[in-house]
Each structure stands twice: as structure tokens, then as C-alpha cells.
MIFI-6112 format. One line per field, with one value per atom (N, C-alpha, C): residue number from 1; residue in one letter; chain; x, y, z. Coordinates in pm, whole numbers, plus 50000, padded with zeros to 5 digits. Layout:
num c(NUM|...)
residu c(a|...)
chaine c(A|...)
east c(X|...)
north c(Y|...)
up c(Z|...)
//
This chain:
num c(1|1|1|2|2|2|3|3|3|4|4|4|5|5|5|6|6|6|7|7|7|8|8|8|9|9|9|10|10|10|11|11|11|12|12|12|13|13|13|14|14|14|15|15|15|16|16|16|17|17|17|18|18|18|19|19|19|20|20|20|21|21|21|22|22|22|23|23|23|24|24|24|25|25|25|26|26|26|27|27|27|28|28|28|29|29|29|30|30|30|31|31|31|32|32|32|33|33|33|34|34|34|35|35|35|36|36|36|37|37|37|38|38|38|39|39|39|40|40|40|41|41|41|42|42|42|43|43|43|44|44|44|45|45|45|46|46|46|47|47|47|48|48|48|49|49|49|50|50|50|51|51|51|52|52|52|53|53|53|54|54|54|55|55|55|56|56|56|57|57|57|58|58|58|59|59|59|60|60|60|61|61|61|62|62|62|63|63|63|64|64|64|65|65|65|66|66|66|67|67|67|68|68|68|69|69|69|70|70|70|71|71|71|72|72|72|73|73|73|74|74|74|75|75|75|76|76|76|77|77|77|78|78|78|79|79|79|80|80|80|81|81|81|82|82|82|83|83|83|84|84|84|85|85|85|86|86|86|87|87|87|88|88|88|89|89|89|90|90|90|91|91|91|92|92|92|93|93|93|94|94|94|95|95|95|96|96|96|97|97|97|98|98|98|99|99|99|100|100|100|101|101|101|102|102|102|103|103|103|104|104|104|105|105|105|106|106|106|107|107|107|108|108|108|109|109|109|110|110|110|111|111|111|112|112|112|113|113|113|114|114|114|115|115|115|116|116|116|117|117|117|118|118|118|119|119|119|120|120|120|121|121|121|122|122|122|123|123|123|124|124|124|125|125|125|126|126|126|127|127|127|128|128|128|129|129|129|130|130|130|131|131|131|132|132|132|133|133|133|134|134|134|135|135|135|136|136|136|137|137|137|138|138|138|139|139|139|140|140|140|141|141|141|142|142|142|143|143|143|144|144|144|145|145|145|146|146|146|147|147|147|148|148|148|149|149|149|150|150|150|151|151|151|152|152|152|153|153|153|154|154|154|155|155|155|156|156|156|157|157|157|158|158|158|159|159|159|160|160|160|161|161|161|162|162|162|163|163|163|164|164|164|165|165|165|166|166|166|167|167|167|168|168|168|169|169|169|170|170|170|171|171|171|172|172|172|173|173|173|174|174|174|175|175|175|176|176|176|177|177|177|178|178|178|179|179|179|180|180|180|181|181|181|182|182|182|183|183|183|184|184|184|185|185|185|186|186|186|187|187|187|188|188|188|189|189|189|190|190|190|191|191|191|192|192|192|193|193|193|194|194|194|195|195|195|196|196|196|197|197|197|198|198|198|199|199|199|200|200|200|201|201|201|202|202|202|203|203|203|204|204|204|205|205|205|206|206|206|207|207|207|208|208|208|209|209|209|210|210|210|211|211|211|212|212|212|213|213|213|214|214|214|215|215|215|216|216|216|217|217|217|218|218|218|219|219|219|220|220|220|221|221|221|222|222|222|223|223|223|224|224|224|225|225|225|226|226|226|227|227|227|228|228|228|229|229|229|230|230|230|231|231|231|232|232|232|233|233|233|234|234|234|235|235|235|236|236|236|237|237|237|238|238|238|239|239|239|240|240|240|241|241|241|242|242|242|243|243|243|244|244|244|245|245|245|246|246|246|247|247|247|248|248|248|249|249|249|250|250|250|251|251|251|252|252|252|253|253|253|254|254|254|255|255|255|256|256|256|257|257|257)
residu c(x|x|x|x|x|x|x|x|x|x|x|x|x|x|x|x|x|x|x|x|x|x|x|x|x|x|x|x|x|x|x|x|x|x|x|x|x|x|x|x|x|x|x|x|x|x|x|x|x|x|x|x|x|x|x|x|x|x|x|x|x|x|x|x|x|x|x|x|x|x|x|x|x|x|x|x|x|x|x|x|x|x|x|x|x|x|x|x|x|x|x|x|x|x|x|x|x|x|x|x|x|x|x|x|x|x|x|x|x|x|x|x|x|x|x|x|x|x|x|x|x|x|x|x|x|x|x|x|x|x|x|x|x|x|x|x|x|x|x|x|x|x|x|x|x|x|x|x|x|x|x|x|x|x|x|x|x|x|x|x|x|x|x|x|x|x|x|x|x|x|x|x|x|x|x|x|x|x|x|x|x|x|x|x|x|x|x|x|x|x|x|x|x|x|x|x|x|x|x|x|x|x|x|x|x|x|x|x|x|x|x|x|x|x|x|x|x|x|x|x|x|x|x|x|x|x|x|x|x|x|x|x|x|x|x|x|x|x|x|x|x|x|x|x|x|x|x|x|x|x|x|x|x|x|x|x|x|x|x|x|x|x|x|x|x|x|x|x|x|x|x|x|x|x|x|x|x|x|x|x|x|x|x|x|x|x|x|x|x|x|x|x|x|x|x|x|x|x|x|x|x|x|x|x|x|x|x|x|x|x|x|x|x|x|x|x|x|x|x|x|x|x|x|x|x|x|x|x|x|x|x|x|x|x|x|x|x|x|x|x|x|x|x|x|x|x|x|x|x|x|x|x|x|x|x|x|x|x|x|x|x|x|x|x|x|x|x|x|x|x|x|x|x|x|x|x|x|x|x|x|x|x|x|x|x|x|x|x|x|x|x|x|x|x|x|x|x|x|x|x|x|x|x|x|x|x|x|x|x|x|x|x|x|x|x|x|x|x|x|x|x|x|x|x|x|x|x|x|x|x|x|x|x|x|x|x|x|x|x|x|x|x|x|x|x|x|x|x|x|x|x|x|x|x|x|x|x|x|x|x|x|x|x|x|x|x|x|x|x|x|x|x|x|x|x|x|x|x|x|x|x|x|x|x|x|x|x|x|x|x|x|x|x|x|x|x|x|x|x|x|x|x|x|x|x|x|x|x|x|x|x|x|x|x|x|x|x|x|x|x|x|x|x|x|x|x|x|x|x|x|x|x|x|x|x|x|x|x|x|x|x|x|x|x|x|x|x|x|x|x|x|x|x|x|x|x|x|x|x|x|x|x|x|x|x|x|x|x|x|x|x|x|x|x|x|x|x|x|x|x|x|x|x|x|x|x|x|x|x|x|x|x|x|x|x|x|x|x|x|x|x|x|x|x|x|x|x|x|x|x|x|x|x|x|x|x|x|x|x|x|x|x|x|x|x|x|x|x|x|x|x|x|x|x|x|x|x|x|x|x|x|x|x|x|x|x|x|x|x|x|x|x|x|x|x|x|x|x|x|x|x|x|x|x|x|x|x|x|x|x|x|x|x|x|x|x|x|x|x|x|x|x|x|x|x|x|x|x|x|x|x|x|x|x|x|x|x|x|x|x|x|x|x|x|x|x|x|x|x|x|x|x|x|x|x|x|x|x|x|x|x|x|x|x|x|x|x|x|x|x|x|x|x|x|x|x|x|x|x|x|x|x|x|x|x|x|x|x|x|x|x|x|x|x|x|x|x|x|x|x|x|x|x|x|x|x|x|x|x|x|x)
chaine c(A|A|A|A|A|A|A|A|A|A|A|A|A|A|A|A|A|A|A|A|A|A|A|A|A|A|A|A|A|A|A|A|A|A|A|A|A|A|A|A|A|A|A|A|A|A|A|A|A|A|A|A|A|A|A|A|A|A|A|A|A|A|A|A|A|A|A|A|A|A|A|A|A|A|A|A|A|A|A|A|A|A|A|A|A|A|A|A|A|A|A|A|A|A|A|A|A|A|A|A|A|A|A|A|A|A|A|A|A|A|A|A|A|A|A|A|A|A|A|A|A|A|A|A|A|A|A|A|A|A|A|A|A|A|A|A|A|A|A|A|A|A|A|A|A|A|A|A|A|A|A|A|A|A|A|A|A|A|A|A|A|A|A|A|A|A|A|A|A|A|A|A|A|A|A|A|A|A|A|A|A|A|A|A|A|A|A|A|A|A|A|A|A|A|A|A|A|A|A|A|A|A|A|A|A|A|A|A|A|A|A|A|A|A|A|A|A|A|A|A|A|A|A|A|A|A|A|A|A|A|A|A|A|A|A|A|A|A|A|A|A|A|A|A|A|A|A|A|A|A|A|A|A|A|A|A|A|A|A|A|A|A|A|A|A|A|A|A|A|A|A|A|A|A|A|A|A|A|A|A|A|A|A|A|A|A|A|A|A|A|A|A|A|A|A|A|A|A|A|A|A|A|A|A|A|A|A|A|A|A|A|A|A|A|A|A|A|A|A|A|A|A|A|A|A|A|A|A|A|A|A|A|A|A|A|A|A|A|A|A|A|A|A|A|A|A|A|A|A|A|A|A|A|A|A|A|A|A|A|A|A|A|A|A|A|A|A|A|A|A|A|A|A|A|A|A|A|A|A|A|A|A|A|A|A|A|A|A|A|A|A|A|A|A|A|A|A|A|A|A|A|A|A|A|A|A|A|A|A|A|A|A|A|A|A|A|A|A|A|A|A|A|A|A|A|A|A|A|A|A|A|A|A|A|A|A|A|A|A|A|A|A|A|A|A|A|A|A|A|A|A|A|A|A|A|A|A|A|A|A|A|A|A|A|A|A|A|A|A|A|A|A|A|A|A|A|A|A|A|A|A|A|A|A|A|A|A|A|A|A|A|A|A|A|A|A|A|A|A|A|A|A|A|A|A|A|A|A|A|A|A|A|A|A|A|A|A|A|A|A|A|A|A|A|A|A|A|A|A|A|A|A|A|A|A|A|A|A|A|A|A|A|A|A|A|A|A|A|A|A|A|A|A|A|A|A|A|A|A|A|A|A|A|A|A|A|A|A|A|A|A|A|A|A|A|A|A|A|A|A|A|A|A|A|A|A|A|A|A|A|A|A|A|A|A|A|A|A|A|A|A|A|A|A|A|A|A|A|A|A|A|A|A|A|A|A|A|A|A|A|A|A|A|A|A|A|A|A|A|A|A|A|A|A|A|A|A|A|A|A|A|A|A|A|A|A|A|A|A|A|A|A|A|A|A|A|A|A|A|A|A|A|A|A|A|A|A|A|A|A|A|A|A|A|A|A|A|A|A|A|A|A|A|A|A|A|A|A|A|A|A|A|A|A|A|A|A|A|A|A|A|A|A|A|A|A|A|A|A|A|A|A|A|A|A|A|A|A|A|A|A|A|A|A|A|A|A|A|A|A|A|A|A|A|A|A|A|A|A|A|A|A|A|A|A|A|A|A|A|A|A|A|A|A|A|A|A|A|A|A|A|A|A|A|A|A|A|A|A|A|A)
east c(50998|50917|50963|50948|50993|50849|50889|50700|50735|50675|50667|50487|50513|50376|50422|50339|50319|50162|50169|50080|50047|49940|49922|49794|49770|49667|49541|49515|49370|49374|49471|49469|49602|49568|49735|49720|49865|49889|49982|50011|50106|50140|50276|50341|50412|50418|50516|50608|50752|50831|50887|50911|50963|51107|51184|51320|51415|51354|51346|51353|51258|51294|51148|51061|50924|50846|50741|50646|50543|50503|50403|50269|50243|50122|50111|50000|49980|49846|49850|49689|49658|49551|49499|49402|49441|49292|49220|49128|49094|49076|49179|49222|49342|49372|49487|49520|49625|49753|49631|49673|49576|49456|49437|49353|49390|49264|49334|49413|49386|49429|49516|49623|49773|49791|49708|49709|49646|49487|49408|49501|49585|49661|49784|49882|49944|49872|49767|49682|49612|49586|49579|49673|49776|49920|49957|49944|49986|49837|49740|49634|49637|49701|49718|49822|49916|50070|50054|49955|49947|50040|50073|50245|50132|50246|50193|50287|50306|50389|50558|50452|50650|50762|50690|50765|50774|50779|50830|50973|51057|51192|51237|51136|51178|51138|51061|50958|51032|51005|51008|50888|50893|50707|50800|50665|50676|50587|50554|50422|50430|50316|50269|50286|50248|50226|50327|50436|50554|50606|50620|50654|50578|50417|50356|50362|50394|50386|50530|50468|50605|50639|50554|50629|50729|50742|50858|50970|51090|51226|51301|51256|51294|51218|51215|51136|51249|51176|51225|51140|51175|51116|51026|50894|50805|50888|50973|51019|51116|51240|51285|51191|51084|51023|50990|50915|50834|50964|51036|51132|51220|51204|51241|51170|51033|50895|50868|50861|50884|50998|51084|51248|51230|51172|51177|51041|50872|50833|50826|50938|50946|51088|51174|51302|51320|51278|51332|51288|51166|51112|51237|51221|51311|51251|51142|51055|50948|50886|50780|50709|50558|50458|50351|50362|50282|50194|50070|49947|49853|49927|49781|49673|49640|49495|49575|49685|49683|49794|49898|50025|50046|50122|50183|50331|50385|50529|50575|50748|50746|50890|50938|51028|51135|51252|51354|51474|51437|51537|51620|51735|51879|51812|51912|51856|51839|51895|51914|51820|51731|51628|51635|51786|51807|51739|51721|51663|51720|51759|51832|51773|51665|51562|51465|51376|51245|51188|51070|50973|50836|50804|50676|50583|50479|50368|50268|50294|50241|50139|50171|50069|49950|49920|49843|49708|49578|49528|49530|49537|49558|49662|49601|49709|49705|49591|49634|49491|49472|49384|49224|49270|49184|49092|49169|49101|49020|49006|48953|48813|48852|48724|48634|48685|48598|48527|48629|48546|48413|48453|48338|48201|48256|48116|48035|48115|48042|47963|48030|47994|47856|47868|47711|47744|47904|47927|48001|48041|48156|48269|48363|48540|48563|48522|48543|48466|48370|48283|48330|48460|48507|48571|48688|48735|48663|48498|48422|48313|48327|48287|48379|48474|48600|48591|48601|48621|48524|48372|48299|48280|48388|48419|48380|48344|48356|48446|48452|48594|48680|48751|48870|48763|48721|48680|48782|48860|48982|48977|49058|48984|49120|49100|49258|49287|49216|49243|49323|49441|49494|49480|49391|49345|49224|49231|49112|48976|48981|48837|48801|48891|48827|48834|48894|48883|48698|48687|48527|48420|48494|48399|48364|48513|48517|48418|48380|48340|48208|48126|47995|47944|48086|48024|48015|48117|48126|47965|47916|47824|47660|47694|47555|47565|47736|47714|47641|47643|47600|47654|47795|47923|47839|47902|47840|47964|47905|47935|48089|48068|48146|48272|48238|48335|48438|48341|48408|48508|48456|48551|48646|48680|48779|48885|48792|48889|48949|48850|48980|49052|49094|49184|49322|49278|49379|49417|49378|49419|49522|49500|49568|49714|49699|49804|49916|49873|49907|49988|49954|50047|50139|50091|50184|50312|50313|50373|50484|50439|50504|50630|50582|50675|50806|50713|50836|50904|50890|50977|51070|51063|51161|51221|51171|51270|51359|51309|51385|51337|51209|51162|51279|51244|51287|51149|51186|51087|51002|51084|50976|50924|50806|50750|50604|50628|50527|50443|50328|50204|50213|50177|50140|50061|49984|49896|49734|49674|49562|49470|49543|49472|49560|49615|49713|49546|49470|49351|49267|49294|49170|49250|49193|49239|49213|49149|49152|49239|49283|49423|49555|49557|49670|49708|49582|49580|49602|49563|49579|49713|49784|49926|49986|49988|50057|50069|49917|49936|50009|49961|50035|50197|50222|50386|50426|50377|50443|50505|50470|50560|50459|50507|50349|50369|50291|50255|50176|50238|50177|50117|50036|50034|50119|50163|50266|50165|50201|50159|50152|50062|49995|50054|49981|50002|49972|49897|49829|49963|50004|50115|50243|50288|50424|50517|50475|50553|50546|50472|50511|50593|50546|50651|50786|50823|50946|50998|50958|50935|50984|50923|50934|51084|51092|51236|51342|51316|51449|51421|51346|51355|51432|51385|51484|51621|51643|51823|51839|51782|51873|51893|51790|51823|51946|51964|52006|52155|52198|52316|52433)
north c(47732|47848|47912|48052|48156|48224|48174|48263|48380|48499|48536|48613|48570|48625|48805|48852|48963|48936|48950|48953|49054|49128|49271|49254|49354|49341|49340|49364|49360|49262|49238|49137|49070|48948|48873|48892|48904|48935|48803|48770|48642|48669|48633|48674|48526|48468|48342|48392|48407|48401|48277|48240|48100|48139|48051|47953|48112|48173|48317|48447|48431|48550|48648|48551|48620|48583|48732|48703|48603|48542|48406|48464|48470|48519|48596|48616|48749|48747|48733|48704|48790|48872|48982|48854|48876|48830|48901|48970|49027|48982|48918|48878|48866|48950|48955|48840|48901|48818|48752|48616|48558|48468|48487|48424|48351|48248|48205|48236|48377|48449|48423|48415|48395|48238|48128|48016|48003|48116|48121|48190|48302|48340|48304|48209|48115|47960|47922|47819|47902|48024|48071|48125|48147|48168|48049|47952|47792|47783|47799|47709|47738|47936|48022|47965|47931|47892|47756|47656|47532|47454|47471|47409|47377|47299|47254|47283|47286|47365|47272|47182|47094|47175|47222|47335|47489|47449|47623|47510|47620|47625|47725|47798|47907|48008|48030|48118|48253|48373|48461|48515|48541|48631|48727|48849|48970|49026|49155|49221|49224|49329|49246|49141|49006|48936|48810|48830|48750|48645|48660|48567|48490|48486|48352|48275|48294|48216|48108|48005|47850|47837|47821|47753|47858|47930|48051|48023|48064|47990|48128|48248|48361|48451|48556|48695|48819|48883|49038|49163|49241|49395|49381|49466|49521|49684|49734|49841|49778|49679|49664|49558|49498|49391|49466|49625|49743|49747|49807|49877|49778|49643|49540|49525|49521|49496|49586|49741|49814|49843|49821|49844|49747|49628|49532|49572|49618|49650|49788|49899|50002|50078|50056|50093|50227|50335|50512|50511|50473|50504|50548|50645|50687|50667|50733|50718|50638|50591|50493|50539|50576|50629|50466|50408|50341|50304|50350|50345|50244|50181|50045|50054|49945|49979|50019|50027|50072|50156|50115|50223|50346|50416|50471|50461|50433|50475|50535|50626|50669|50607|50562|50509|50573|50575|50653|50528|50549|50415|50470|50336|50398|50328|50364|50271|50116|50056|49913|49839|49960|49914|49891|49933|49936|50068|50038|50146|50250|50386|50481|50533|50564|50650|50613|50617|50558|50635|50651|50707|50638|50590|50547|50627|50573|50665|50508|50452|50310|50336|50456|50487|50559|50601|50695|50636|50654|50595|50720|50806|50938|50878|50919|50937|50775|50680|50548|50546|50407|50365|50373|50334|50286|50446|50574|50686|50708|50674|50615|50587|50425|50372|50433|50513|50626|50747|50803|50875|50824|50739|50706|50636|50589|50557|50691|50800|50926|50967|50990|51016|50940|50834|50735|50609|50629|50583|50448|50367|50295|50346|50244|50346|50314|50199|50253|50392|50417|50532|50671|50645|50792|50870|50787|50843|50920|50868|50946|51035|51033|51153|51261|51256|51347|51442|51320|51383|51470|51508|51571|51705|51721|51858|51978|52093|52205|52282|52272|52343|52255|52284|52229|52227|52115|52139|52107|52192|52174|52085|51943|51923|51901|51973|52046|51934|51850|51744|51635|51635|51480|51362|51372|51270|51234|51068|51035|51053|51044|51055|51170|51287|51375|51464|51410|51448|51402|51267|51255|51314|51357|51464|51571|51618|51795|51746|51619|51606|51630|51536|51506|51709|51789|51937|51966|51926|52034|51978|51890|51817|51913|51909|51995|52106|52192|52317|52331|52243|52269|52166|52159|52133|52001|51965|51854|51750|51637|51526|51527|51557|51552|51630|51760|51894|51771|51733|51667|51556|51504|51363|51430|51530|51593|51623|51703|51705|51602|51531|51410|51315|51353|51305|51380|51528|51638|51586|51584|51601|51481|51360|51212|51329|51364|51414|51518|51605|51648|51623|51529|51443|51373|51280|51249|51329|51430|51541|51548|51588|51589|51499|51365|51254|51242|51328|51272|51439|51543|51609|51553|51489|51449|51342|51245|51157|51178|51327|51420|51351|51369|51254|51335|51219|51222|51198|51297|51351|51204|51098|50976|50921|50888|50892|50742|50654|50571|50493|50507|50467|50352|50235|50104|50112|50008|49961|49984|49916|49971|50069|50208|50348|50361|50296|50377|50303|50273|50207|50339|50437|50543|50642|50690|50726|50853|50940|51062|51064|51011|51039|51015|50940|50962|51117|51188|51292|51385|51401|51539|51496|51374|51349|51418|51421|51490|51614|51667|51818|51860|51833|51854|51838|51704|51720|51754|51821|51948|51837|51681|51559|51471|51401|51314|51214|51120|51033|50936|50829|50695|50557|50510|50366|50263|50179|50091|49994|49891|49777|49694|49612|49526|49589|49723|49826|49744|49652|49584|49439|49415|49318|49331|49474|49506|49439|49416|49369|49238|49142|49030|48986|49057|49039|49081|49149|49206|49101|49057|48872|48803|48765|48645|48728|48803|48845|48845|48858|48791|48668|48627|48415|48371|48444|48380|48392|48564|48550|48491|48454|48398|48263|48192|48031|48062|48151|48154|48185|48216|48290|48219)
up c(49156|49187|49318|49356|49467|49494|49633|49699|49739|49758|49857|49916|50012|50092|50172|50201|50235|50342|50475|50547|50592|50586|50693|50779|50837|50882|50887|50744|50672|50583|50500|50351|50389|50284|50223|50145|50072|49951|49891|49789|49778|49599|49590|49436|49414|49304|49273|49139|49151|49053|49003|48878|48797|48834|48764|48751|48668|48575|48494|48548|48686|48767|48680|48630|48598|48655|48671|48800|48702|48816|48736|48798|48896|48917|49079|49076|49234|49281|49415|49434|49593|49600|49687|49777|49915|50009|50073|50098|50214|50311|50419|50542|50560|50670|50725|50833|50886|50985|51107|51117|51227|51160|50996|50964|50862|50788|50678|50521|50572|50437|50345|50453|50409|50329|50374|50347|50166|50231|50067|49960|50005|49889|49810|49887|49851|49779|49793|49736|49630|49621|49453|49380|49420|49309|49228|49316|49312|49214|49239|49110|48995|49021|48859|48813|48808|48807|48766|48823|48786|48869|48975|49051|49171|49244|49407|49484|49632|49696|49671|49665|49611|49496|49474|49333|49402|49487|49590|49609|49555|49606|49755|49720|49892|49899|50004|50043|50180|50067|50206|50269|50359|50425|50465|50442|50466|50539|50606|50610|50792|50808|51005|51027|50965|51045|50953|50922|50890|50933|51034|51174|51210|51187|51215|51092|50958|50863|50845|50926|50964|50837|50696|50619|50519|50597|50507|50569|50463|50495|50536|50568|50611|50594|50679|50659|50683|50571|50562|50551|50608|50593|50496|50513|50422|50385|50452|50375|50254|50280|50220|50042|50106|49991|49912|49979|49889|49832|49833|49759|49665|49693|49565|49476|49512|49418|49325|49402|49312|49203|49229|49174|49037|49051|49023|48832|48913|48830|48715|48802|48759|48782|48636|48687|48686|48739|48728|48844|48929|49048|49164|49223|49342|49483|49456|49640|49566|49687|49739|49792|49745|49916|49900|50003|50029|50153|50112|50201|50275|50350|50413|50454|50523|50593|50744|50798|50925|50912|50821|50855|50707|50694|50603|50568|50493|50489|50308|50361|50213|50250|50117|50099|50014|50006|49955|49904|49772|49720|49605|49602|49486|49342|49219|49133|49117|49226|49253|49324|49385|49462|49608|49664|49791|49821|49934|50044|50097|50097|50143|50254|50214|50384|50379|50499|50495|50641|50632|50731|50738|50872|50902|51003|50966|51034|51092|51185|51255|51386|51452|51592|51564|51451|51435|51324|51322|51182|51060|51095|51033|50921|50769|50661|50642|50675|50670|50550|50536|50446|50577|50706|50788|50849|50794|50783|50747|50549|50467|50483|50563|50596|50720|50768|50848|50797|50713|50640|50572|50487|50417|50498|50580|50671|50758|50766|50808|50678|50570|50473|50390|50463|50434|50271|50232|50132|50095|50028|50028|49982|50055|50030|49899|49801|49651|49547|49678|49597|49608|49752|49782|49671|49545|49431|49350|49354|49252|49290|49421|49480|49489|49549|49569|49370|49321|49150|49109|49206|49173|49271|49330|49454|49358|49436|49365|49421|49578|49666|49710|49799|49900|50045|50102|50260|50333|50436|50436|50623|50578|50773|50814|50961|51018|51085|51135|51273|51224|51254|51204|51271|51374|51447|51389|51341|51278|51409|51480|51582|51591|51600|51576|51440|51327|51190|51190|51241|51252|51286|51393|51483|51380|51301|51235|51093|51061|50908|50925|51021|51102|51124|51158|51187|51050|50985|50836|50772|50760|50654|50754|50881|50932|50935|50883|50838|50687|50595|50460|50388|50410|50339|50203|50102|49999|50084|50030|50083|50020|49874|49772|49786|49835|49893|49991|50120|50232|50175|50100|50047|49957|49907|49832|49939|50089|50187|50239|50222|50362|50256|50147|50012|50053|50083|50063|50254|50315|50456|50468|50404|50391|50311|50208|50127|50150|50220|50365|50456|50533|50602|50512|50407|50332|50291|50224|50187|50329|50438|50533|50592|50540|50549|50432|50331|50205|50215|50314|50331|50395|50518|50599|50555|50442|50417|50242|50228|50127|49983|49941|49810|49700|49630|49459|49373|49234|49116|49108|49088|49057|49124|49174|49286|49197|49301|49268|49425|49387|49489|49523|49657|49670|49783|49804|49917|49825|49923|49857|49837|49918|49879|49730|49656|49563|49445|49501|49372|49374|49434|49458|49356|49241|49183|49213|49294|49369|49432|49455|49655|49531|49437|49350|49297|49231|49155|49230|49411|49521|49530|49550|49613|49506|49405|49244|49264|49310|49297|49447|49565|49645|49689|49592|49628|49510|49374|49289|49154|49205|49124|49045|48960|48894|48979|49031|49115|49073|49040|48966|49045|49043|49102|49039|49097|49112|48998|48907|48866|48968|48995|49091|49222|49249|49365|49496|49544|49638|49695|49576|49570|49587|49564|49571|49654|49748|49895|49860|49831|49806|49689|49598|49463|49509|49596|49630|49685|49805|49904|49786|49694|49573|49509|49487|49448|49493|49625|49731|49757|49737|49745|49625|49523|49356|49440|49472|49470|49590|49735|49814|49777|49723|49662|49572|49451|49319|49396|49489|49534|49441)
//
């Protein structure tokens, strides 16, 4: 068996590939780097799988927090794992937009799954998932409820600030001008998409275009990214996992060399 973990800063993520180079199983934590996350999501790949760690042949970690995980036998890029994972579950894909809870990045890959260009967005929470969870707490809602609010907009509320503190400030005005809750959450879909758009100018996207992290589950922020970058825009199969399945894909080939 080939691990790979993916640590960030909200969740672990953890993927196990067999002897075959098939994914065996994939498991989401909500806890990130510093906690036991990383430990719980490797101890449920391993229970789905039926194996014990003695049947890890070799483990890569990925993600923020890579480097504290001792029992990995190397770490590599979360740009490069995204862009194996994906490559791996979807062969036409060209770019990558994938959304965390703290960073953004779009990815620009060949048909092999190597990496050509890539752009991050890491200082800012703007265009992140962790926007997201601001909005929706102005909004009075949960962040799985934002998709089906947004789906019930009647306009565009358009919010100019790409600074999440004061995108807060501008939502808190729009909602005591009148604005529907619903209008607002359509906006701060389009304002994330926006910026997005902006990134996959500069790192020059291609037509096939597939989603990861866990804003790619909001099936609103999929459908504005479509219309705004002019391309269809898909979520990734096990969108949340990508990065580790990518991890577990470079553990098969660096053992298999």
C-alpha cells in the first residue's frame, strides 16, 4: 500500500493506493496541521482498506503542515500533488482552480500531469474558503446553506472590497440597505469568482478546467466560476482529496522506480 496525507490548515485529508496503482480508499478530517487529524485520517484509510500501517510501503505528506508528519518518507508540493491527483482522476483536465480554507491557487498543467504555471493567492483571505465562512456568519447562515441561497438570487449584489474585513463591513451595509440575504450570497459567490478569474488570467487557463478544495462542494461558486471564466467548470472526483491522492501517487512511483 502507498499513503499519501495532505495536511492543511483546517482538515486532513489522507488517500491509500494498492500494489495496482488503484485508489483504495480516501478519508476527509476536519482538523488540520497541529492536531490529531492527520493521525485520524490515516487510521481510517487503513480500517477502509482493511491493512495496518505495516502494509504502507511509503508515505508522502503534503499540504501546510507536511513537515510535521515524521512518519512520511518524503514531502512534496501541494501544487505539484493537486496536479497529480487530478491528472490522475481526470485525463483532459488542463487548469486546476483549487480553493481552501486559507489559500487559493490555479494551476496550469500538461497532459502528463506536470505542472506548467501556477499562481497563489496565500496573504490574503479574500477568494479563499475562509471568506466563505465570514460571509455566512454575517449572513446569519451555515456555509453549506450559502449554495442554496445564492441559487435563489434574483440580482447580482455586486461587493467591490476584496478585503474580507471590509467585504464584511460592505455586506452588514448592503443587508441594512434592503439587499435579500439571498441577492448578498449570490454576491460574495461572484466576488470569490472574480478574483479567481483574475488569477487564471495571469497564469493563462486552458478550456478544461476542474475545481478542488472544499469550496469546489458548493455547487453555486462552481456554476458563477463557469459563467465568469466563459469555460464549463467541474468539481474534481473526491474534490477535498485531490492532494492526497496525488501524495499516494507519487509514493506508488517513487517506491515502483
Amino acid at each position: 500500500m502507498y499513503l499519501g496525507i495532505d495536511i492543511g490548515s483546517s482538515s486532513s485529508k489522507a488517500a491509500l493506493v494498492n500494489h495496482e496503482k488503484e485508489l483504495v480508499a480516501t478519508s476527509v478530517v476536519n482538523m488540520g496541521t497541529g492536531t490529531r487529524g492527520p493521525e485520524e485520517a490515516m487510521n481510517n484509510v487503513l480500517k477502509i482498506a482493511g491493512v495496518t500501517r505495516e502494509d504502507i510501503h511509503y508515505t508522502i505528506a503534503t499540504g501546510y503542515g507536511r513537515v510535521t508528519f515524521k512518519e512520511a518518507d518524503s514531502q512534496i508540493t501541494e501544487i505539484s500533488c493537486h496536479a497529480k491527483g487530478v491528472s490522475f482522476m481526470m485525463k483532459d483536465v488542463e487548469t486546476i482552480i483549487d480553493i481552501g480554507g486559507q489559500d487559493a491557487k490555479v494551476i496550469k498543467i500538461d497532459k502528463d500531469g506536470k505542472v506548467k504555471n501556477f499562481v497563489m493567492n496565500e496573504k490574503c483571505a479574500a477568494g479563499t474558503g475562509r471568506f466563505l465562512e465570514v460571509m455566512a456568519r454575517v449572513l446569519g447562515c451555515k456555509i453549506d446553506e450559502l449554495s442554496d441561497l445564492a441559487d435563489k438570487a434574483r440580482i447580482n449584489i455586486p461587493i467591490s472590497s476584496v478585503c474580507t474585513v471590509f467585504a464584511e463591513s460592505e455586506v452588514i451595509s448592503r443587508l441594512a440597505s434592503g439587499a435579500s440575504i439571498e441577492d448578498v450570497a449570490r454576491g460574495a459567490h461572484l466576488s470569490i469568482a472574480k478574483r479567481i478569474k483574475g488569477m487564471c488570467n495571469r497564469v493563462g487557463y486552458e478550456p478544461v478546467v476542474a475545481m478542488t478544495g472544499g469550496v469546489a462542494l458548493n455547487r453555486n461558486m462552481v456554476s458563477v466560476l463557469s459563467e465568469e471564466l466563459g469555460v464549463s467548470v467541474s468539481a474534481a472526483p473526491h474534490t477535498q482529496s485531490a492532494g492526497a491522492i496525488g501524495a499516494a501517487i507519487f509514493a506508488y512511483e517513487k517506491a515502483n522506480k
